[in-house]
C-alpha positions in Angstrom: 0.0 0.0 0.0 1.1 3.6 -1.1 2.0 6.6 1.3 -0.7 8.3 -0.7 -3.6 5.5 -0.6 -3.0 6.0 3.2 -3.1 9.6 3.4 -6.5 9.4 1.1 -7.7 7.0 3.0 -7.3 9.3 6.1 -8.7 12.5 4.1 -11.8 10.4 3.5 -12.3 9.8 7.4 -12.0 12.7 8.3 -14.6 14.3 5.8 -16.8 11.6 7.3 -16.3 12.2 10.8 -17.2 16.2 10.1 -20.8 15.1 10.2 -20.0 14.5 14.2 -19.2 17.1 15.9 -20.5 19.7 19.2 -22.5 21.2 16.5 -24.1 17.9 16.5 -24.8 15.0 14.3 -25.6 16.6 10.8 -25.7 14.8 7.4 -23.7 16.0 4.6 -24.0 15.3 0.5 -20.6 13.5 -1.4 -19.6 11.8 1.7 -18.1 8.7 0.2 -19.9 5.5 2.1 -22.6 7.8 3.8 -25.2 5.0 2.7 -23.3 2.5 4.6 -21.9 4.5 7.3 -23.9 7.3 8.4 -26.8 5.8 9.9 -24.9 3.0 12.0 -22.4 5.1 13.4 -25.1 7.9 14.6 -26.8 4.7 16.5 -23.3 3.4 17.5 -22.9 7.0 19.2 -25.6 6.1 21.6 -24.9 3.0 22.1 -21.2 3.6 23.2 -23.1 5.8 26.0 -25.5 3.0 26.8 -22.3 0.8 27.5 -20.3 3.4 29.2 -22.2 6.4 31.2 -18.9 8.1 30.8 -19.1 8.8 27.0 -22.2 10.8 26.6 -23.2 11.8 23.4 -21.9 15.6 23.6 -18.3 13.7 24.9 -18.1 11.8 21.9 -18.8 14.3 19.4 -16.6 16.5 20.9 -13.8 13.6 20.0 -15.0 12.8 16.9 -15.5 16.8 15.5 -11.5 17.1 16.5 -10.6 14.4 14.7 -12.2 15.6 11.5 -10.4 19.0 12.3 -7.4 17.6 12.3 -7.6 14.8 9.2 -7.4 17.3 6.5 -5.3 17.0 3.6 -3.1 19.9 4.4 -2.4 18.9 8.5 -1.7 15.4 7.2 1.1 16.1 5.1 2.6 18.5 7.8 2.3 15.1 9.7 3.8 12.7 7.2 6.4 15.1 6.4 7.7 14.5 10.4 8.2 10.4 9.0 11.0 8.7 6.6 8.6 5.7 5.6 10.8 4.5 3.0 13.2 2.7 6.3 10.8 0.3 6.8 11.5 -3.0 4.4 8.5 -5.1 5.4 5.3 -4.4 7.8 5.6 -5.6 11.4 2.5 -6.3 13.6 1.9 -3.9 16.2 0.0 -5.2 19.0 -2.2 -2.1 21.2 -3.2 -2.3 24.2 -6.0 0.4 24.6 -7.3 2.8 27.3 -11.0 3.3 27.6 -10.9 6.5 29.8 -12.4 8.9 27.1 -13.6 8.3 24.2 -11.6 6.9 21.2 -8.5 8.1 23.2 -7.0 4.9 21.1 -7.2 6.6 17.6 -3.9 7.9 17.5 -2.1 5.1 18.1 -4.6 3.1 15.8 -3.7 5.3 13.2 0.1 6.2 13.4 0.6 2.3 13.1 -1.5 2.3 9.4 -0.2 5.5 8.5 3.9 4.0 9.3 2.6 1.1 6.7 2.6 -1.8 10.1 -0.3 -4.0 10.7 -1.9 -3.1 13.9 -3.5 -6.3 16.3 -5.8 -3.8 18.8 -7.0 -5.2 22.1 -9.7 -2.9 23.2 -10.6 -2.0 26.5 -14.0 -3.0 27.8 -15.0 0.8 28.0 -14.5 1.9 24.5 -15.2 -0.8 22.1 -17.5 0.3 19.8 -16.7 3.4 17.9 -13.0 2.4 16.6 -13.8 -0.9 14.9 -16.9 1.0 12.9 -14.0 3.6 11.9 -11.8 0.7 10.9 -14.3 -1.0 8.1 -15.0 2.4 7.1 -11.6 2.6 6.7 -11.3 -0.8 4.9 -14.3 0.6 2.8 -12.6 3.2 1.1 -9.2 1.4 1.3 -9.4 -2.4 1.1 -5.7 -2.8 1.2 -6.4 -2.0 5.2 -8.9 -5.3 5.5 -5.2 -7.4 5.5 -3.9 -4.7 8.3 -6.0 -4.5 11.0 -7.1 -7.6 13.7 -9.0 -7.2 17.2 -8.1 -9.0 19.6 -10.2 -10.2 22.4 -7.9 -12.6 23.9 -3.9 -12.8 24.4 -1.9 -10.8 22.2 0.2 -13.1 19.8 2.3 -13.2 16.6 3.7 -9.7 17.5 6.7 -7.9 16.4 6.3 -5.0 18.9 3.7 -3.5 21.6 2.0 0.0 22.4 0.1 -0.5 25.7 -1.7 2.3 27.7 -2.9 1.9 31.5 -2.6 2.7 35.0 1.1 2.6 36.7 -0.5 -0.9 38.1 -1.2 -2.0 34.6 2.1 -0.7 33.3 4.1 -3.4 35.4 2.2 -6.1 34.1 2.7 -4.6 30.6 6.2 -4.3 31.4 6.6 -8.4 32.6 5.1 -9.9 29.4 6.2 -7.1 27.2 9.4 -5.8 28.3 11.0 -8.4 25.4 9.6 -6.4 22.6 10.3 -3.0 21.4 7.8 -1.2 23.1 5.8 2.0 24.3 4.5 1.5 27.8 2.6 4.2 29.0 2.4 5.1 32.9 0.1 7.4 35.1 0.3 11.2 34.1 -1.8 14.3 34.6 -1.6 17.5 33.4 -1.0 20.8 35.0 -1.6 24.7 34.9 0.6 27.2 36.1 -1.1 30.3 36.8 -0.1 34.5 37.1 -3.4 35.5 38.0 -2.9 38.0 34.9 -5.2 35.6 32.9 -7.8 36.7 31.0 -11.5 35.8 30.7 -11.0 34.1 28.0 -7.8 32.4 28.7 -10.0 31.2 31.8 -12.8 29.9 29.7 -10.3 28.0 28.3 -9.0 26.7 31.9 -12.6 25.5 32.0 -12.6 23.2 29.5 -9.1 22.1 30.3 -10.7 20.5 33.6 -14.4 19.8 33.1 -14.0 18.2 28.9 -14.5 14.3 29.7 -15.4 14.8 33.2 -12.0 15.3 33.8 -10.8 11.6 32.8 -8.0 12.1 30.5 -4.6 12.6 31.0 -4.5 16.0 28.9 -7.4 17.3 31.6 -5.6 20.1 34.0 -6.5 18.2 37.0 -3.9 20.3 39.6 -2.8 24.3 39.2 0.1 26.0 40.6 -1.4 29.3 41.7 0.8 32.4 43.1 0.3 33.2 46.7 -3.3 35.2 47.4 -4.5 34.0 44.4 -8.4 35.1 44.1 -9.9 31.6 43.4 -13.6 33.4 42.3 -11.5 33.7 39.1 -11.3 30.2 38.3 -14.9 29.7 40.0 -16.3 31.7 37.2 -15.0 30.2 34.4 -15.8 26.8 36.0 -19.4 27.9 36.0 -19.5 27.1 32.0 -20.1 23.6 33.2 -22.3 24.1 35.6 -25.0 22.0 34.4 -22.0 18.6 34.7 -23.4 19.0 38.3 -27.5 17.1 37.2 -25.4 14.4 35.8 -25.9 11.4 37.9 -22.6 9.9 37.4 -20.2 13.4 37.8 -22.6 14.1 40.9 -22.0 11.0 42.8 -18.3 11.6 42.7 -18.6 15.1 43.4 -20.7 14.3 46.6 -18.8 11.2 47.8 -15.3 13.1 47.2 -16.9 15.9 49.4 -18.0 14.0 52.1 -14.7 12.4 52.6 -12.6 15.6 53.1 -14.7 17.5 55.3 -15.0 14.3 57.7 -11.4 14.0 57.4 -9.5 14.5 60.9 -6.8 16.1 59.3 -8.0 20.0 59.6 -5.8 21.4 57.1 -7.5 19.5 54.9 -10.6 20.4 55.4 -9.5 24.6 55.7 -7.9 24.0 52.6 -11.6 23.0 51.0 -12.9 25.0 48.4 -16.4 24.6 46.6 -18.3 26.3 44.1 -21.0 23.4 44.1 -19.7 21.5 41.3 -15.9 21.3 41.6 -13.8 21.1 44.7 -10.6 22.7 45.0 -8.2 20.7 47.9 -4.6 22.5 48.5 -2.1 19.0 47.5 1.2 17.9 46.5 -0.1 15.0 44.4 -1.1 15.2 40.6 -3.5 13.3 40.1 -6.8 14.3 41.8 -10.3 12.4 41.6 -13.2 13.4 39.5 -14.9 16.5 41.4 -11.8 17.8 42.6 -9.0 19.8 41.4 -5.7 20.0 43.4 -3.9 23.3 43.8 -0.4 25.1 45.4 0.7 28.1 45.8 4.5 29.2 44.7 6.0 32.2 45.2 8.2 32.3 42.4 7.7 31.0 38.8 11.0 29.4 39.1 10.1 27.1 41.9 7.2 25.5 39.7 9.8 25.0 36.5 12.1 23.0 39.2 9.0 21.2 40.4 7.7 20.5 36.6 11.5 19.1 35.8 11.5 17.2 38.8 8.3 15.4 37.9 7.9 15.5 34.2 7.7 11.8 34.4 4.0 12.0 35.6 3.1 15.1 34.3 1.3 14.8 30.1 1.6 18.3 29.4 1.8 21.8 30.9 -0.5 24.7 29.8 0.0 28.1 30.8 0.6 32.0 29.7 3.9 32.0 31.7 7.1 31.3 30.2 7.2 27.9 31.4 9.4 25.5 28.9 6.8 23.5 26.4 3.8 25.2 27.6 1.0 25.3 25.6 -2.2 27.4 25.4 -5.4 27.0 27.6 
């Protein structure tokens, strides 16, 4: 299979997916496969939140509108052009081991293993198995060169040449026992973080917002602890939060929210219960720790930017990405 039959074939999803996005689900003429496609996939959206409360239908059309964003001809060279794909001689197979936190968090791996010209053998997890194997026959629908390149597994991996495997830093030592003899990426545990001036804009704050609350907070990229400077006036952040106020009527988000509540204010430790901040839908606990529970954000103060870069070096083993308007190395936007 060509470079360019996989690039096309890419170009092609993503025109698909652009019927799914926060705008919502809206069908489009000249989509190639739409007769096929279109229909099932709209039911499959519901269905994937029928099987896991986590991946309601405005979650999963968030993923899937940012995926057609990005699977345009002109961001998919820029891609490609990162690669040499003429080193590899022969296709390997590529066993993944997928997350399930949000949904299709997969799809990158899933697709940088086509797009390199490997065969991929996915093991899905239980809480996301629906959408990506729909994407992979449309896929082998307007390519079926691919039909010879993907497998699901259900059982053991086998007849592997190398292994991507994503889980908790539990999961990661088992990964590491029956995989360590194959070239592999083994992902751990990691969070991400903000690092706040308290110069921020409204808008920069809005942004903050989604950071935290996008997914309910359950993926790695979600800011789930800030490092604010000393007096920092926390109605900022509360504002911005209230752009999700309505997360608070979900059952699911709720029950966390309470439950998380109830155990710090009975805690006998009274720091951390004068540390306790609540706006009613997200709790704000002073802590070292990165990676906080759904409800709560962690937060600590600094009193000068440079102790938070020695922090960030320290730990960038657990920490996914940094976002913030300071100059902080590899910091990106809110």
């Amino acid at each position: 299979m060509t470079i360019l039959e996989r690039k096309k074939t890419l170009e092609f999803l993503g025109k698909f997916l652009s019927q799914f996005t926060d705008e919502g689900i809206i069908h489009k003429e000249g989509i190639p496969f739409n007769d096929i496609f279109f229909e099932p996939f709209s039911t499959l959206i519901k269905r994937a939140h029928e099987q896991n409360g986590w991946f309601t239908k405005k979650n999963v059309l968030y993923a899937t509108g940012s995926w057609a964003k990005v699977l345009q001809s002109d961001k998919i060279d820029k891609w490609f052009k990162m690669y040499d794909f003429n080193r590899l001689s022969q296709p390997k197979n590529v066993g993944v081991v997928m997350a399930g936190n949000i949904p299709l968090v997969g799809f990158h791996d899933f697709i940088s293993v086509l797009m390199s010209g490997n065969r991929i053998k996915a093991k899905l997890s239980s809480n996301d198995k629906l959408l990506l194997p729909m994407l992979a026959k449309y896929m082998e629908h307007v390519q079926p060169k691919f039909k010879d390149y993907i497998t699901f597994v259900s059982g053991k991996l086998e007849d592997i040449d190398a292994v991507i495997a994503t889980g908790s830093d539990n999961t990661a030592r088992y990964f590491d026992y029956y995989f360590g003899k194959y070239p592999h990426i083994i992902r751990h545990n990691r969070n991400a973080v903000a690092v706040l001036t308290g110069t921020e804009s409204d808008e920069q704050l809005l942004g903050l917002a989604d950071d935290i609350m996008l997914y309910f907070g359950l993926g790695c990229r979600n800011v789930s602890k800030l490092f604010l400077p000393a007096g920092y006036d926390f109605n900022k952040i509360f504002k911005a939060l209230l752009k999700y106020k309505d997360l608070i009527h979900y059952q699911k988000y709720a029950n966390n929210y309470d439950y998380n509540k109830a155990v710090y204010l009975m805690s006998v430790d009274k720091d951390v219960r004068d540390s306790l901040l609540d706006n009613a839908l997200v709790l704000l606990k002073k802590d070292v720790h990165y990676s906080s529970p759904i409800g709560v954000v962690f937060y600590e103060f600094y009193e000068e930017l440079d102790d938070v870069r020695k922090i960030i070096e320290q730990d960038k083993e657990k920490i996914q990405v940094v976002v913030s308007s300071a100059p902080i190395k590899n910091a990106i936007p809110f």
